[in-house]
Backbone as CSV, one residue per row, in Angstrom:
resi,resn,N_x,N_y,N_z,CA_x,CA_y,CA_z,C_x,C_y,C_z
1,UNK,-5.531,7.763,4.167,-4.218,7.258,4.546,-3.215,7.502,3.414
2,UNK,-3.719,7.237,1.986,-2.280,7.767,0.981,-1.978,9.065,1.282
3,UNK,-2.900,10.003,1.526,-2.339,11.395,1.287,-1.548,11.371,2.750
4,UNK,-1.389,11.170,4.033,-0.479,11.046,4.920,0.674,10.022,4.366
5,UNK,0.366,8.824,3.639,1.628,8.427,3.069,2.415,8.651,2.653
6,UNK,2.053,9.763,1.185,2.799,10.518,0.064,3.755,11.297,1.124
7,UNK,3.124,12.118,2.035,3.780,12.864,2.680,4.921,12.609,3.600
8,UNK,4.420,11.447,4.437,5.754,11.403,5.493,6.689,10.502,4.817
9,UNK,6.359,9.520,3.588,7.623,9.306,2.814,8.705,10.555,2.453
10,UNK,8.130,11.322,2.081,8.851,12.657,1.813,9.549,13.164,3.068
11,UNK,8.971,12.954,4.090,9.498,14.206,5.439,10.087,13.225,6.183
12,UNK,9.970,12.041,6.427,10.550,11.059,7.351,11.621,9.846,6.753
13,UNK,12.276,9.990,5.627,12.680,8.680,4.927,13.502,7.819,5.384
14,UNK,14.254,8.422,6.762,15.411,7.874,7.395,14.439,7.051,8.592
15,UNK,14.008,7.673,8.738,13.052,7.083,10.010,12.405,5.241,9.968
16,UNK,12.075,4.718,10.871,11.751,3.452,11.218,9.927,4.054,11.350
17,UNK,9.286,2.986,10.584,7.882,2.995,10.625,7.141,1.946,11.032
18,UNK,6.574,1.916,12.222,5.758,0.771,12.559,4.417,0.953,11.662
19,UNK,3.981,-0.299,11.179,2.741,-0.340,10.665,2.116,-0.846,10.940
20,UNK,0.741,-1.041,11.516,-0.447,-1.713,11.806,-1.279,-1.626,10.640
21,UNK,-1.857,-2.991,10.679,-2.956,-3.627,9.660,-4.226,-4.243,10.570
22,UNK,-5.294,-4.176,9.570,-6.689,-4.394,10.277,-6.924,-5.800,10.711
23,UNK,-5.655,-6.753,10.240,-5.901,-8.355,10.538,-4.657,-8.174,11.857
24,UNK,-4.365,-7.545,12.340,-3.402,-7.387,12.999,-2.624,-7.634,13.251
25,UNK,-1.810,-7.473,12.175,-0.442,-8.123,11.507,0.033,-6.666,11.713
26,UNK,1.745,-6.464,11.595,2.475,-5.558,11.348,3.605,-5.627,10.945
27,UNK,4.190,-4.088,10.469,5.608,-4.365,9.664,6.279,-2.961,10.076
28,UNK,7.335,-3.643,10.634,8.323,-2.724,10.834,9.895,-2.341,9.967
29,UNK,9.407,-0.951,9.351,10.835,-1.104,8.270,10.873,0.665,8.401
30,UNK,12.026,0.898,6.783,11.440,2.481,6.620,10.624,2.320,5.285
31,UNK,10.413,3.342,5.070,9.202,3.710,4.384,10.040,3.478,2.619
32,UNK,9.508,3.478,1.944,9.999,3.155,0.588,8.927,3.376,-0.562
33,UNK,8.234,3.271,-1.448,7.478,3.931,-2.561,5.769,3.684,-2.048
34,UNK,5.288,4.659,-2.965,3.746,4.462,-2.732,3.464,3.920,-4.456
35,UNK,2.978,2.703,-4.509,2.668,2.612,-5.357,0.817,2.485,-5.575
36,UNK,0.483,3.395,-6.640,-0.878,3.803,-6.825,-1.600,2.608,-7.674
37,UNK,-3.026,2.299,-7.541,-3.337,1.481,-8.024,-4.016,2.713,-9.672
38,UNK,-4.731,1.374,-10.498,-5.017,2.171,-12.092,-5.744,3.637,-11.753
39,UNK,-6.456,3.342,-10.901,-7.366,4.861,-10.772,-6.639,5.806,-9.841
40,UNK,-5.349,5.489,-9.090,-4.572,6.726,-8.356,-5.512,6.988,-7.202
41,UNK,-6.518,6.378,-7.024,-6.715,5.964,-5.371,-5.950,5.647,-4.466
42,UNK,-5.816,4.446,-4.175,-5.144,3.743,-3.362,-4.042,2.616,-3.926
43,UNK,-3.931,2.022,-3.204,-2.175,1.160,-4.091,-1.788,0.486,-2.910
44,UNK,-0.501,0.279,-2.504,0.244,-0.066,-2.226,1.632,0.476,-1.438
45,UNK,1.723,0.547,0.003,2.515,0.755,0.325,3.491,0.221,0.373
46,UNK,5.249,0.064,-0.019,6.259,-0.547,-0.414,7.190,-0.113,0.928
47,UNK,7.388,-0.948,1.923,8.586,-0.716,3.234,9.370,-1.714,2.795
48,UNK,10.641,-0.863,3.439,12.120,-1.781,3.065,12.232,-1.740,4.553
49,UNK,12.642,-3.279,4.264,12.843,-4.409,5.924,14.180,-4.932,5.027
50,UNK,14.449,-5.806,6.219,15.089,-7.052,4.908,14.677,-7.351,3.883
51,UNK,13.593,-7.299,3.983,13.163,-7.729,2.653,11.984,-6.792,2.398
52,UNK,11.665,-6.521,1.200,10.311,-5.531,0.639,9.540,-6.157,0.720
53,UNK,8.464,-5.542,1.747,7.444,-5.872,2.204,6.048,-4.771,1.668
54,UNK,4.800,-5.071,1.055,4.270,-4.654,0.255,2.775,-4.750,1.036
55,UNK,1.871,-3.394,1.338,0.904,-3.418,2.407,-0.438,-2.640,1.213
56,UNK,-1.340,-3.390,1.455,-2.454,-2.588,0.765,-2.507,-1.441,1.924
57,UNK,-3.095,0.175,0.919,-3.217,0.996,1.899,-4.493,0.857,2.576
58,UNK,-5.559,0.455,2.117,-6.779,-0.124,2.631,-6.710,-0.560,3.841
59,UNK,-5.677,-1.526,4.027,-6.029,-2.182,4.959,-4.691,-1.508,6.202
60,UNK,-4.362,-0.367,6.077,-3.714,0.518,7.248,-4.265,1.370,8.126
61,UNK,-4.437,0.655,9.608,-4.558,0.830,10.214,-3.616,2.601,11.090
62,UNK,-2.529,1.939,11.218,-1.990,3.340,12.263,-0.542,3.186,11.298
63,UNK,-0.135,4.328,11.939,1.648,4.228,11.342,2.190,5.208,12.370
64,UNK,3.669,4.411,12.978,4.192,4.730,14.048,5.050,5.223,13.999
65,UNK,5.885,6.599,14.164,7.072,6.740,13.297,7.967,7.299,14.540
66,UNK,8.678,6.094,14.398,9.693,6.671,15.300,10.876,7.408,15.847
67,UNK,11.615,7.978,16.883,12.550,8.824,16.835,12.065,10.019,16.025
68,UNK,10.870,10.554,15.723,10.654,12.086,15.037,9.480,12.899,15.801
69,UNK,9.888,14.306,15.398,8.930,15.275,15.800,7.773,15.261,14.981
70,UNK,6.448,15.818,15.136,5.835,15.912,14.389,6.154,17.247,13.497
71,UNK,5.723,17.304,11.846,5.850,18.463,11.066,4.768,18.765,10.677
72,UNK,4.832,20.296,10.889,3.508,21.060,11.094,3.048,21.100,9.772
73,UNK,4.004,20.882,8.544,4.157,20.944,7.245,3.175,20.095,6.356
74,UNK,2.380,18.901,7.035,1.312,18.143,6.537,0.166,18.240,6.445
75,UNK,-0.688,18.019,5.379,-1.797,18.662,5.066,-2.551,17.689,4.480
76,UNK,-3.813,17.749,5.663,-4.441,16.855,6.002,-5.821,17.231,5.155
77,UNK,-7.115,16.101,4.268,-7.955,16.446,3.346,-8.979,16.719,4.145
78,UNK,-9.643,17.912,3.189,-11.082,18.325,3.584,-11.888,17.431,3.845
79,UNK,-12.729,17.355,4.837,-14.066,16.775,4.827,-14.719,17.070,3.290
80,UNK,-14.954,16.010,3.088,-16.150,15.701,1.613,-17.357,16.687,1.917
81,UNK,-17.961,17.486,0.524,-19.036,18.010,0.615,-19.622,17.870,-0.492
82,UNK,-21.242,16.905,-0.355,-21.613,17.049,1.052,-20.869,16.068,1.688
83,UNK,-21.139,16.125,3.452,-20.274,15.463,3.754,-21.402,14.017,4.110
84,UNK,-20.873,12.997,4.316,-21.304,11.509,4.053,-22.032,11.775,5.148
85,UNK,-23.370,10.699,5.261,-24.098,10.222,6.703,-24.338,9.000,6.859
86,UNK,-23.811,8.309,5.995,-23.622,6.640,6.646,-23.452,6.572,7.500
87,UNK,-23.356,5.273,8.052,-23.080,4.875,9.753,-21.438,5.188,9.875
88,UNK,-20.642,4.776,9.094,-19.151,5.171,8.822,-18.905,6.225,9.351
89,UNK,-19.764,7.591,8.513,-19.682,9.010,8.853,-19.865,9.194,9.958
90,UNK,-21.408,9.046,10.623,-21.224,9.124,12.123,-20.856,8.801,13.252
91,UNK,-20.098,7.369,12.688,-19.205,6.968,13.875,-17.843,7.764,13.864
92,UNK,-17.492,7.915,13.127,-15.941,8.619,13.096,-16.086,10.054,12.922
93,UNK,-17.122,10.731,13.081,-17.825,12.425,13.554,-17.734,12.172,14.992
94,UNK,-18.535,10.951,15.999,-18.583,11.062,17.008,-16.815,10.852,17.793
95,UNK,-16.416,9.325,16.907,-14.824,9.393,17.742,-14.045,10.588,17.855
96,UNK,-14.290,11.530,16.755,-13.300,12.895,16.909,-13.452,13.504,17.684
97,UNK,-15.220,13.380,18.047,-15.230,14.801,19.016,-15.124,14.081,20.494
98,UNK,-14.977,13.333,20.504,-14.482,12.439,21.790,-12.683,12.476,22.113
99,UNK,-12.100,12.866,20.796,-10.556,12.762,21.014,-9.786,14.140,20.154
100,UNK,-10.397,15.535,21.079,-10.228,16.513,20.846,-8.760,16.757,21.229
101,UNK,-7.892,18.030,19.733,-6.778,17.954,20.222,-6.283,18.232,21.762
102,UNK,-5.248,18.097,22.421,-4.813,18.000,23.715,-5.166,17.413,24.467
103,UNK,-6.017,16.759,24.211,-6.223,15.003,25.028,-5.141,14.485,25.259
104,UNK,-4.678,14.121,26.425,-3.663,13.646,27.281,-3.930,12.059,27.518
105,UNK,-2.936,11.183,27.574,-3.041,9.954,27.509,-3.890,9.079,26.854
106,UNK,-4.294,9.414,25.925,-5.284,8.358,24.974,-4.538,7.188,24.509
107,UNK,-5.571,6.202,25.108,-4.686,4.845,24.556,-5.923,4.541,23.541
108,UNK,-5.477,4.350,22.451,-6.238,3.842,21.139,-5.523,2.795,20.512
109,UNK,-6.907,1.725,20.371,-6.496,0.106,20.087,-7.470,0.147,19.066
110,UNK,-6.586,-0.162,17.455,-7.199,-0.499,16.129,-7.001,-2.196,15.537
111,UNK,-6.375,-3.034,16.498,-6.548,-4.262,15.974,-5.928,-4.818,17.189
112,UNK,-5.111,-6.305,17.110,-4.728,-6.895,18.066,-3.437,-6.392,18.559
113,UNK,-2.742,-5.729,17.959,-1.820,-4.705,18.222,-1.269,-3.969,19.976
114,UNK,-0.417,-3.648,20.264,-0.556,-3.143,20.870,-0.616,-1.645,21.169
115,UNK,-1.805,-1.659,22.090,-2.385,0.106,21.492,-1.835,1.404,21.746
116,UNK,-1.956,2.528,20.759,-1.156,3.825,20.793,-1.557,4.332,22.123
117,UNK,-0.511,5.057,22.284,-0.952,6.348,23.608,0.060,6.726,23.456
118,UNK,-0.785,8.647,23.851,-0.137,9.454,23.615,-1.283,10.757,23.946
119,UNK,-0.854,11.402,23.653,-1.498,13.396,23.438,-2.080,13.448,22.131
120,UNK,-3.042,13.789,21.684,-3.551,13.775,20.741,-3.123,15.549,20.210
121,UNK,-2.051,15.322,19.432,-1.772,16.262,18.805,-2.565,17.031,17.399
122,UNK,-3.013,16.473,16.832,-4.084,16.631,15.312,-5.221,15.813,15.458
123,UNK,-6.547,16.021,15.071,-7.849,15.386,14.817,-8.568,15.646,13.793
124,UNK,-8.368,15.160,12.393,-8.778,15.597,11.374,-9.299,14.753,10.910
125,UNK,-10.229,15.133,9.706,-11.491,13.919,8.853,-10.461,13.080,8.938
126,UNK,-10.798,11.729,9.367,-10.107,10.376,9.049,-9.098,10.222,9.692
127,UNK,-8.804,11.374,10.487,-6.791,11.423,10.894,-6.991,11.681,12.569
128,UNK,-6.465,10.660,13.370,-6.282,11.178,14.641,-5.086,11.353,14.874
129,UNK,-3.843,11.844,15.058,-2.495,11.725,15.678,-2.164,12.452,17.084
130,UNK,-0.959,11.025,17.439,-0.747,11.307,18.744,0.740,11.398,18.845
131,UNK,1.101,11.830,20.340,2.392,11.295,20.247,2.903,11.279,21.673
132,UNK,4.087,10.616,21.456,4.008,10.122,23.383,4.556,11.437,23.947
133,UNK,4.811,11.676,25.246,5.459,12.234,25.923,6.412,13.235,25.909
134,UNK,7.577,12.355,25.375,8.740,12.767,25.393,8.378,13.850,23.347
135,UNK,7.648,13.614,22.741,7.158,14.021,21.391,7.982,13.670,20.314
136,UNK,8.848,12.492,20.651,9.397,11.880,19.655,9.054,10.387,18.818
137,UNK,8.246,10.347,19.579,6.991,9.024,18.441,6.055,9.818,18.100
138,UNK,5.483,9.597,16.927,4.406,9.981,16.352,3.530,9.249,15.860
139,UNK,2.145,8.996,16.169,1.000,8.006,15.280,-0.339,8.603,14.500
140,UNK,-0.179,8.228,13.218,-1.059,8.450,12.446,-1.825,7.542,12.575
141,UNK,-3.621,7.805,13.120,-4.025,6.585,13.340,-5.482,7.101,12.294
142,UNK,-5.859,5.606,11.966,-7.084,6.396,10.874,-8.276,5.949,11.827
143,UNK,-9.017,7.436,11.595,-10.363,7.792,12.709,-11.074,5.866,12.478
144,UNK,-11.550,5.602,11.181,-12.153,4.887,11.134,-11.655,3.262,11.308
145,UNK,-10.739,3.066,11.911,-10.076,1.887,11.911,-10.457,1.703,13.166
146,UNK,-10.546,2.711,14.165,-10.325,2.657,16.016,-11.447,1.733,16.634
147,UNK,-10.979,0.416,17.328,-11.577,-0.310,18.011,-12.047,0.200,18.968
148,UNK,-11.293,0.570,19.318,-11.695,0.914,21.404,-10.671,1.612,21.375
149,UNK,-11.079,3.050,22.162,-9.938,4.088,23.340,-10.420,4.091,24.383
150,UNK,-9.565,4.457,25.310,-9.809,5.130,26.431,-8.737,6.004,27.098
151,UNK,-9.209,6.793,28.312,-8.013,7.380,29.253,-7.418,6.476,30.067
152,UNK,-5.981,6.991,29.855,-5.074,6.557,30.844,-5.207,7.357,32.528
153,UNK,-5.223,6.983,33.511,-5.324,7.881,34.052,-4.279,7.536,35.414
C-alpha cells in the first residue's frame, strides 16, 4: 500500500480520497504527506479534511479516488522471490486468480464499509483495482484485506 501511496499523492493531489480501514472506520479528505516510519517501511498516511487526519498504512484497507481516470503511469511491486507460502500467500494467489483483469461488476467488501464495485482494471501482488463504469472512480484495494466478493449480476 505505501508504494501506491507515494504514487497517487503525486498523480492525484487535487482529488478527494476515500479511505477504508480494517476496523471499519473511514476518512474522507485529499491526500497530503506520507510519512515513513524509522525503517522506511511503512508510516503514516497524513489526509487533509478539516482537520489532519493521520492513518497507519497497515491498517489500509482500499482507497477510493474520486472524479479521476486511472494512470497507466503506476508501478506496481514484484512478487517477492522466493515468493511466500504462508496461508497469507495462498489466500491472496487464489483471490487474484478469481478477480482476473476485466472482470465486470465485482463487488468487493474489506470491512464494514460499503463495498467497491466496479471492472477490475489491474490485479497485481497485493493490488486489485477497479473502477466503476462511467471510469471515473478508481479503487485501490489491497488483495489481502478482501473479506468477501462477489458478481453483480
Amino acid at each position: 500500500m505505501r508504494n501506491i501511496i507515494q504514487q497517487i499523492i503525486a498523480l492525484y493531489p487535487n482529488n478527494d480520497f476515500f479511505v477504508t480501514l480494517d476496523s471499519g472506520d473511514a476518512s474522507l479528505g485529499r491526500p497530503g504527506s506520507l510519512i515513513l516510519g524509522p525503517y522506511g517501511r511503512t508510516g503514516v498516511f497524513e489526509m487533509a479534511t478539516p482537520l489532519r487526519q493521520y492513518l497507519p498504512i497497515c491498517n489500509i484497507d482500499s482507497i477510493q479516488i474520486n472524479n479521476a481516470a486511472y494512470n497507466d503511469a503506476i508501478i506496481y511491486l514484484p512478487e517477492p522471490v522466493p515468493a511466500p507460502t504462508d496461508c497469507c500467500a495462498d489466500c491472496e494467489t487464489t483471490v487474484r486468480s478469481l478477480l482476473p483483469v476485466g472482470t465486470p461488476n465485482a463487488s468487493i467488501i474489506t470491512n464494514t464499509q460499503t463495498p467497491s464495485n466496479g471492472t477490475v482494471i489491474k490485479n497485481e501482488y497485493g493490488m486489485i483495482v477497479l473502477a466503476n463504469e462511467a471510469s471515473n472512480n478508481i479503487t485501490f484495494i489491497s488483495s489481502c484485506s478482501i473479506d468477501r466478493f462477489y458478481f453483480l449480476v
